[in-house]
C-alpha positions as CSV (number, residue, x, y, z in Angstrom):
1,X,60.8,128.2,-3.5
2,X,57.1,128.1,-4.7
3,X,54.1,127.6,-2.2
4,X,52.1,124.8,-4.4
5,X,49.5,122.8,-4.0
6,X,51.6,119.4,-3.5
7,X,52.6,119.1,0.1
8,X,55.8,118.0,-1.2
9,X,56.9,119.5,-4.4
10,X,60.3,118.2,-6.2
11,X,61.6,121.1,-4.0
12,X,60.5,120.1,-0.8
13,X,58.4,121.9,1.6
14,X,58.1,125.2,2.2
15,X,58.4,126.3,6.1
16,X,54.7,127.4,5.8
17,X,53.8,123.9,4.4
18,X,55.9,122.4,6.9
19,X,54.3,123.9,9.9
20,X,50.8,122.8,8.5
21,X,51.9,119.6,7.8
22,X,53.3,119.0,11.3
23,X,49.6,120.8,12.9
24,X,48.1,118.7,10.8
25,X,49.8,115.6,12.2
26,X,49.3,116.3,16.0
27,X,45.8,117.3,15.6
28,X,45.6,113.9,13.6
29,X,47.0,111.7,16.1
30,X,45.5,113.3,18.9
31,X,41.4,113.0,17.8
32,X,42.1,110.8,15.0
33,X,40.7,111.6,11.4
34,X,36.9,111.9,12.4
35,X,38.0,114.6,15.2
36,X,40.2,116.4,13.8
37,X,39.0,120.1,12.6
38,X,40.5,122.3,10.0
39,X,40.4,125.4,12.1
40,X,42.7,123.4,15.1
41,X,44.7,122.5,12.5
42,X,45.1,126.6,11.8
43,X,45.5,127.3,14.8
44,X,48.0,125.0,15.9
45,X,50.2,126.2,13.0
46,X,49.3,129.5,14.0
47,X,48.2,130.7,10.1
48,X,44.6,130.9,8.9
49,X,42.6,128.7,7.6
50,X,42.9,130.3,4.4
51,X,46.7,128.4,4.3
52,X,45.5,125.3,4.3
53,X,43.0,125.3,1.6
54,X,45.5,127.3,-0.4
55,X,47.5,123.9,-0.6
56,X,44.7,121.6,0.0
57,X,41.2,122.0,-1.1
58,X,39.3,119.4,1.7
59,X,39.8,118.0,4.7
60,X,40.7,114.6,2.9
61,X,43.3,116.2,1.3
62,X,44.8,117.7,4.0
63,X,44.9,114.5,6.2
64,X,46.1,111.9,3.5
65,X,48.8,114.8,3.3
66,X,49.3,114.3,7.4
67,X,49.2,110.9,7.0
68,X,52.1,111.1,4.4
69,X,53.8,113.2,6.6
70,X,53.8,111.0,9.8
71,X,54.6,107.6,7.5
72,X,57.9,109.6,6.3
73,X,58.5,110.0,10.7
74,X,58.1,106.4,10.9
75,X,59.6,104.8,7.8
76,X,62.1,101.6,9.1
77,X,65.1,103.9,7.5
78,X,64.2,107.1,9.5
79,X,63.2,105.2,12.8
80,X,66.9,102.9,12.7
81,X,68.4,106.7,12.3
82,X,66.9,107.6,15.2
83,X,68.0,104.8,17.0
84,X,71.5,105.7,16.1
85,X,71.4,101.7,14.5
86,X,71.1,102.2,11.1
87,X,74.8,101.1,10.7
88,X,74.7,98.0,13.4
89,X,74.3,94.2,12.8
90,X,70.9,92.5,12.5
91,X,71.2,91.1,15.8
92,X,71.5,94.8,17.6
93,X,69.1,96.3,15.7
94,X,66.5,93.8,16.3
95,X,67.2,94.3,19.8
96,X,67.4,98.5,19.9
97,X,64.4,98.1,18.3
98,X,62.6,96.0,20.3
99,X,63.5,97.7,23.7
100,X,62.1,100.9,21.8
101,X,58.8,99.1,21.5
102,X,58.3,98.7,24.6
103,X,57.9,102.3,25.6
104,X,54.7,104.1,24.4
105,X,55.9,106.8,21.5
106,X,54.9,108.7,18.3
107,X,55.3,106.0,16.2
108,X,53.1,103.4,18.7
109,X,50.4,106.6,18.2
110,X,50.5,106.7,14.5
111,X,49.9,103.5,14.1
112,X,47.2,103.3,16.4
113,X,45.3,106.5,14.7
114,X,46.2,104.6,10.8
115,X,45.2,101.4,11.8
116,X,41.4,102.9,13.0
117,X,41.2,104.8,10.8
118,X,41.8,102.7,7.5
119,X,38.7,100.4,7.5
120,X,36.7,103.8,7.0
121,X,39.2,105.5,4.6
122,X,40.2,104.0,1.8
123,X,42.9,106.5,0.7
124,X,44.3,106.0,4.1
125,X,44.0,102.3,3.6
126,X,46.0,103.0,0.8
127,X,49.1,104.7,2.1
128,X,48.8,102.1,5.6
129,X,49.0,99.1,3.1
130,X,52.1,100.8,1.0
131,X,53.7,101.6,3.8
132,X,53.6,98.2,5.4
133,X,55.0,96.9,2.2
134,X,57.3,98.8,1.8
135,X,58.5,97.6,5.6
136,X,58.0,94.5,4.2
137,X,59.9,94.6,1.4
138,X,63.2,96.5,3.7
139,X,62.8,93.5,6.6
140,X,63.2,91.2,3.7
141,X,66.6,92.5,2.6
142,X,68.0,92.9,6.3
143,X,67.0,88.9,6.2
144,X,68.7,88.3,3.0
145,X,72.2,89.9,4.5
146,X,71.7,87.8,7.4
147,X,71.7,84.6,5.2
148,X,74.7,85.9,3.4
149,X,76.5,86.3,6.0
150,X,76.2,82.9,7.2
151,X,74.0,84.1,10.2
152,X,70.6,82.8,9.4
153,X,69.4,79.1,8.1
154,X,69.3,80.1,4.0
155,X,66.7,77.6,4.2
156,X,64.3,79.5,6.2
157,X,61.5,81.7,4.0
158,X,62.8,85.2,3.8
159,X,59.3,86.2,3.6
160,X,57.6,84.0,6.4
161,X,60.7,85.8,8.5
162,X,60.1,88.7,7.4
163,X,56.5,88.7,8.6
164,X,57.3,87.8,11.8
165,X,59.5,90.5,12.2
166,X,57.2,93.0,11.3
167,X,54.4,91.1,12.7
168,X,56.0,91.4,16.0
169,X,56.8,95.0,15.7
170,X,53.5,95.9,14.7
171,X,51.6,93.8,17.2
172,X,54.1,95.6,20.0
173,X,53.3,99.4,18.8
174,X,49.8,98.5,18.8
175,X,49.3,96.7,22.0
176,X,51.7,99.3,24.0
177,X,49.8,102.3,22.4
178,X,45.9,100.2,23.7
179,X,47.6,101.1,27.1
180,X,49.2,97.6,28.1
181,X,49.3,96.9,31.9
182,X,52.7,97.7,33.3
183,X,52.7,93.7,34.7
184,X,52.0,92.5,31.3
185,X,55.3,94.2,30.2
186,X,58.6,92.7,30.0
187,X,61.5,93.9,31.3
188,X,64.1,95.2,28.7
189,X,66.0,92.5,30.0
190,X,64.0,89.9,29.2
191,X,62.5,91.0,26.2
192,X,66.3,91.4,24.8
193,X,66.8,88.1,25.7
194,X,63.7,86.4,24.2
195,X,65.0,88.0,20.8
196,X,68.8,87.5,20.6
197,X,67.3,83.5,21.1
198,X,64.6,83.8,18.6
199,X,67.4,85.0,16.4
200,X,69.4,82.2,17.5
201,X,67.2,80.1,17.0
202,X,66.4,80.9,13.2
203,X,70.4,81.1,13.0
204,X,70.7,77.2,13.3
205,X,72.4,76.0,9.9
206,X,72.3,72.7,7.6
207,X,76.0,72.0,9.2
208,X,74.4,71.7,12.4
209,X,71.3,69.5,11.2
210,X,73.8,67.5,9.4
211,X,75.9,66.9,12.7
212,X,73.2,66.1,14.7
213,X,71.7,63.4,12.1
214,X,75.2,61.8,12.3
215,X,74.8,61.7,16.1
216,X,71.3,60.2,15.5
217,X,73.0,57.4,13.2
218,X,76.1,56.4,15.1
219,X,73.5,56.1,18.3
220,X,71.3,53.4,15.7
221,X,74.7,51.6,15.1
C-alpha cells in the first residue's frame, strides 16, 4: 500500500496517514485552525514532523485534509450508522437524531470549529458549503420517501422541508456546542414530542383538507 501524498489515495489510508489524520483532527477541533501547530500535530500522532510534510507540504494542506477527515465522521450516512437508525422510518430517525442533539459531541465540535473558521478560509468554506449540500441534497430524498409513502403532504416543498430539517439540526449542534444553559434545554421528552408533532403536522394530506372544506360547506348550508 503506498504512502502518497493524497490523504486518501484510491487505496485508502495508510495506518501512518491515518494516525495523522486523526492528530490532525483533535488538535484541529481543540484550538481551531489558527491554533493548531504542526509540531502538536506530530506529537499527538507520535511521528515527526517530517511525516506530515511528507504527505502534505503546508499547514493548509494538512488541515483542509483534517477537515476532510472530520466531514467523513459526520457525513448524515455515517452519523445515522452510528445511531444504529440508518434502517428506521423517518419519523424515528428524526427523533434518534434529535435526542442526540441535545448532548454536546464531536460532531456539535466540528461544526463549531468549520463554521469559525470558514469566513477566514476559503478552502474550508469550500468543503463546509459541499458538505452542507450534500446534507441537503440526502434530507431531500428522506423527504421524498416520506411523500411516497403517503406520510407527508406531496404538496409541501421538499426543499423548504428539507431546510428546516437541516436548519434545525444545525442550529442545535451549534447552539449546544456555544455551551447552552442546562434550563434552556429540553428534556428528551419534550423535545421528542415537539418533533413527532412537527412531523405530524407536515404529514396532514389533501384528503384531510378536502374533508374539512366539506365540513366548512355543509356548516354554510
Amino acid at each position: 500500500m503506498p504512502e502518497s501524498g493524497e490523504p486518501l489515495s484510491r487505496y485508502g489510508p495508510s495506518a501512518t496517514t491515518r494516525r495523522l489524520l486523526d492528530a490532525a483532527a483533535a488538535e484541529f477541533l481543540e484550538r481551531g485552525y489558527d491554533g493548531s501547530v504542526i509540531s502538536n500535530i506530530a506529537r499527538r500522532a507520535g511521528l515527526s514532523t517530517g511525516a506530515i510534510f511528507s504527505r502534505w507540504p503546508t499547514k493548509d494542506d494538512i488541515m483542509v485534509a483534517a477537515v476532510d477527515h472530520i466531514l467523513e465522521k459526520i457525513g448524515t450516512h455515517q452519523r445515522m450508522a452510528d445511531l444504529g437508525i440508518s434502517d428506521a422510518e423517518p419519523v424515528e430517525i428524526l427523533v434518534t437524531w434529535g435526542i442526540d442533539l441535545l448532548t454536546a459531541d464531536f460532531a456539535q465540535s466540528a461544526l463549531k470549529h468549520l463554521f469559525g473558521s470558514a469566513h477566514a478560509y476559503p478552502s474550508i468554506q469550500q468543503r463546509l458549503q459541499e458538505f452542507l449540500e450534500k446534507q441537503a441534497d440526502q434530507l431531500a430524498v428522506m423527504v421524498e420517501q416520506t411523500k411516497a409513502d403517503g406520510m407527508c403532504d406531496p404538496e409541501l416543498s421538499t426543499t423548504a422541508l428539507a431546510l428546516m430539517i437541516q436548519a434545525i439540526g444545525v442550529g442545535t449542534d451549534l447552539l449546544i456546542s456555544a455551551g447552552r444553559s442546562e434550563r434552556l434545554i429540553p428534556s428528551e421528552r419534550d423535545w421528542a414530542d415537539v418533533i413527532v408533532r412537527m412531523f405530524a403536522a407536515a404529514a396532514t394530506t389533501d384528503s384531510n383538507s378536502g374533508q374539512e372544506d366539506a365540513n366548512a360547506g355543509s356548516n354554510d348550508a
